[in-house]
Backbone as a chain_set.jsonl record, in Angstrom:
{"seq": "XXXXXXXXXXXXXXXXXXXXXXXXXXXXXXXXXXXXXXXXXXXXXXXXXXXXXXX", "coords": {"N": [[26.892, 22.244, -23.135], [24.399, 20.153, -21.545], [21.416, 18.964, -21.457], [20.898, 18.143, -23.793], [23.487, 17.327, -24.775], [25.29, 14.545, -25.169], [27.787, 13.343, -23.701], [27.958, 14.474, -21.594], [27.269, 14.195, -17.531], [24.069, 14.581, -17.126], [23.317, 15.23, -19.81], [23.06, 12.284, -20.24], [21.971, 11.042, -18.269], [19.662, 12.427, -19.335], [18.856, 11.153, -21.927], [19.178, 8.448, -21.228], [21.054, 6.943, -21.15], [24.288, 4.771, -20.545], [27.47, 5.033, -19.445], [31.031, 5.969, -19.543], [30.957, 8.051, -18.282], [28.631, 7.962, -16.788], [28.345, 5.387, -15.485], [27.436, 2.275, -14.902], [25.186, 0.788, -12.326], [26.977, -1.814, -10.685], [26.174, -5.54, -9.842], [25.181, -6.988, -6.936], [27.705, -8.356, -4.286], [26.146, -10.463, -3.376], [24.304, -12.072, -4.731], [25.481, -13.031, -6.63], [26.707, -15.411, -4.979], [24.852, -16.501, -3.749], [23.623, -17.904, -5.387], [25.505, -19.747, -6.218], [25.257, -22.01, -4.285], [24.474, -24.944, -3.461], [20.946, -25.927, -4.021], [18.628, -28.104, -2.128], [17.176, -30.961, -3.926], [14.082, -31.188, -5.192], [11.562, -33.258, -4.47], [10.271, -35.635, -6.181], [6.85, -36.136, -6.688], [4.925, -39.321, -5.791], [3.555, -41.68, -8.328], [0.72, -41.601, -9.189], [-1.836, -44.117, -8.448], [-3.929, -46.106, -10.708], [-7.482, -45.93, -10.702], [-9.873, -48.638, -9.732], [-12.646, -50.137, -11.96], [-15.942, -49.656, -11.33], [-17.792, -52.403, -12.613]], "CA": [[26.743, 21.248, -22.087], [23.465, 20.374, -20.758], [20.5, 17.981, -21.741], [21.108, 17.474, -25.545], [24.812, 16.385, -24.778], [25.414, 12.833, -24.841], [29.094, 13.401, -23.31], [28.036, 15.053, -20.3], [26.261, 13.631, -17.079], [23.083, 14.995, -17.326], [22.578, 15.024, -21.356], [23.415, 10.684, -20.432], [20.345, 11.146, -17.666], [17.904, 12.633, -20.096], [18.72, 10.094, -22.844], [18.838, 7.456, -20.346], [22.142, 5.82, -21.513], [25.519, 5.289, -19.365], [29.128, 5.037, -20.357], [32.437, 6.614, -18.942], [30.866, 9.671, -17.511], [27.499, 7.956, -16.064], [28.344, 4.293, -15.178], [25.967, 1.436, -14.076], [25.813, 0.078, -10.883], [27.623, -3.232, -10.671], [25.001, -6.335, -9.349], [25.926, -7.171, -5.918], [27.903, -9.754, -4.64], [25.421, -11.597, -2.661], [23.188, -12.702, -5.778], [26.118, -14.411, -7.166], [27.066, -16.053, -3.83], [23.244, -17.494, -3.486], [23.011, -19.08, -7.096], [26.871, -20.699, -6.002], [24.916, -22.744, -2.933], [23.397, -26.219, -3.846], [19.934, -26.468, -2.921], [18.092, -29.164, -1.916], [16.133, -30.968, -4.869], [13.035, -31.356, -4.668], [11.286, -34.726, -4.145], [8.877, -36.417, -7.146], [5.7, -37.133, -6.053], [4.729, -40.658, -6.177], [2.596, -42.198, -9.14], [-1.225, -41.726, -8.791], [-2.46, -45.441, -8.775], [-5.476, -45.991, -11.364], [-8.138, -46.462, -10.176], [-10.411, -50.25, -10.393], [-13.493, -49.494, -12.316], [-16.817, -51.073, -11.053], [-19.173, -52.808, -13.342]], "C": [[25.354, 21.387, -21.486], [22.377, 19.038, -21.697], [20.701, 17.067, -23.301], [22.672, 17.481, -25.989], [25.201, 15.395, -24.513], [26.648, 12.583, -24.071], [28.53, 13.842, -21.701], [27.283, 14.13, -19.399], [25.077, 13.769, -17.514], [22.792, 15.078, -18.531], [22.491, 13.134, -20.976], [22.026, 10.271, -19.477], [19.307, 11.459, -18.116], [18.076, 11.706, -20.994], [18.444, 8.84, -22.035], [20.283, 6.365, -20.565], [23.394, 5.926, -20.312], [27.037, 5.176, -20.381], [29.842, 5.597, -19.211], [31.662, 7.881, -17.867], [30.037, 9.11, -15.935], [27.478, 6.24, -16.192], [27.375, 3.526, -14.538], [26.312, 1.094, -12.666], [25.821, -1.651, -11.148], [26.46, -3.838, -9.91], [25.879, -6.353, -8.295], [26.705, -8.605, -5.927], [27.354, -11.149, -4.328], [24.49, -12.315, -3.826], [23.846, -13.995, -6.551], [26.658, -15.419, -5.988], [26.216, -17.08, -3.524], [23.33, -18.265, -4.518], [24.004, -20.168, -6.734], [26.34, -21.899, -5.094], [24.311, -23.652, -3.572], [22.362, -25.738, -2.986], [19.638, -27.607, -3.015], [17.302, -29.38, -3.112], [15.225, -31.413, -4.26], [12.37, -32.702, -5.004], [9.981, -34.912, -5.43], [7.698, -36.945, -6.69], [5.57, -38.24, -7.01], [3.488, -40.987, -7.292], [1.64, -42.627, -8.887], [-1.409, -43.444, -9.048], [-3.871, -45.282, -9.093], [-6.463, -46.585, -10.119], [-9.255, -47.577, -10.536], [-11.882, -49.423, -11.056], [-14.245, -50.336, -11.982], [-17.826, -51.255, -12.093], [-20.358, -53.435, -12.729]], "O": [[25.014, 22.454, -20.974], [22.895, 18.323, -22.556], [20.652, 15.891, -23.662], [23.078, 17.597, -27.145], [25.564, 15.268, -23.344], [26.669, 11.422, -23.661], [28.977, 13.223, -20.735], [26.621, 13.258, -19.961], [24.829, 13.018, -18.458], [21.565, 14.99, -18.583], [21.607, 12.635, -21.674], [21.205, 9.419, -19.816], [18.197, 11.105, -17.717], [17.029, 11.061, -20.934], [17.396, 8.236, -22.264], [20.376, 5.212, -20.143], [23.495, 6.798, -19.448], [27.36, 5.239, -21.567], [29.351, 5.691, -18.086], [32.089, 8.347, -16.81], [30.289, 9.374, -14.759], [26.644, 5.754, -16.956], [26.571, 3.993, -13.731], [27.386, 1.12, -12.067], [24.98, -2.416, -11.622], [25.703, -3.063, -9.325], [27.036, -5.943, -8.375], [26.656, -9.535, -6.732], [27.677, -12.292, -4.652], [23.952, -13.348, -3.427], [23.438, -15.098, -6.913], [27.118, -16.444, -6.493], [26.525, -18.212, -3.151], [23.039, -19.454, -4.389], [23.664, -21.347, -6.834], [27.064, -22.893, -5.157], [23.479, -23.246, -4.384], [22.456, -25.31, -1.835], [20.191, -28.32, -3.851], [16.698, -28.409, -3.567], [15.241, -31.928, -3.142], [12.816, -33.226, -6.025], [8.923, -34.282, -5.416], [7.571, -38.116, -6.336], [5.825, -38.347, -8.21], [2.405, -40.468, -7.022], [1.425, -43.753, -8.439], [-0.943, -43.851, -10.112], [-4.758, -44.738, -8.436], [-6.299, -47.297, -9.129], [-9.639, -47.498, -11.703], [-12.166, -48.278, -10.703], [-13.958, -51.531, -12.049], [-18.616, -50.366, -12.41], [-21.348, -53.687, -13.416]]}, "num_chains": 1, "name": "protein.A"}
């Protein structure tokens, strides 16, 4: 048991992986709560008018 055990905490901290022992942390729930909210769309600006050319 110890760094070059993939089973244990700490071998799952030096590899960097998780699983059963060394679980992720869940996203919160406010991130999915925000995306759930309409926003406001946003407004098209209006079509540049050419401009006359002088000869």
């Amino acid at each position: 048991m110890g760094k070059g055990d993939k089973r244990s905490k700490r071998g799952k901290i030096h590899i960097g992986s998780s699983g059963v022992t060394r679980q992720k942390k869940k996203k919160s729930a406010k991130k999915a709560t925000a995306k759930a909210t309409p926003k406001k769309a946003a407004k098209k600006a209006a079509p540049k008018k050419a401009a006359k050319k002088a000869e």
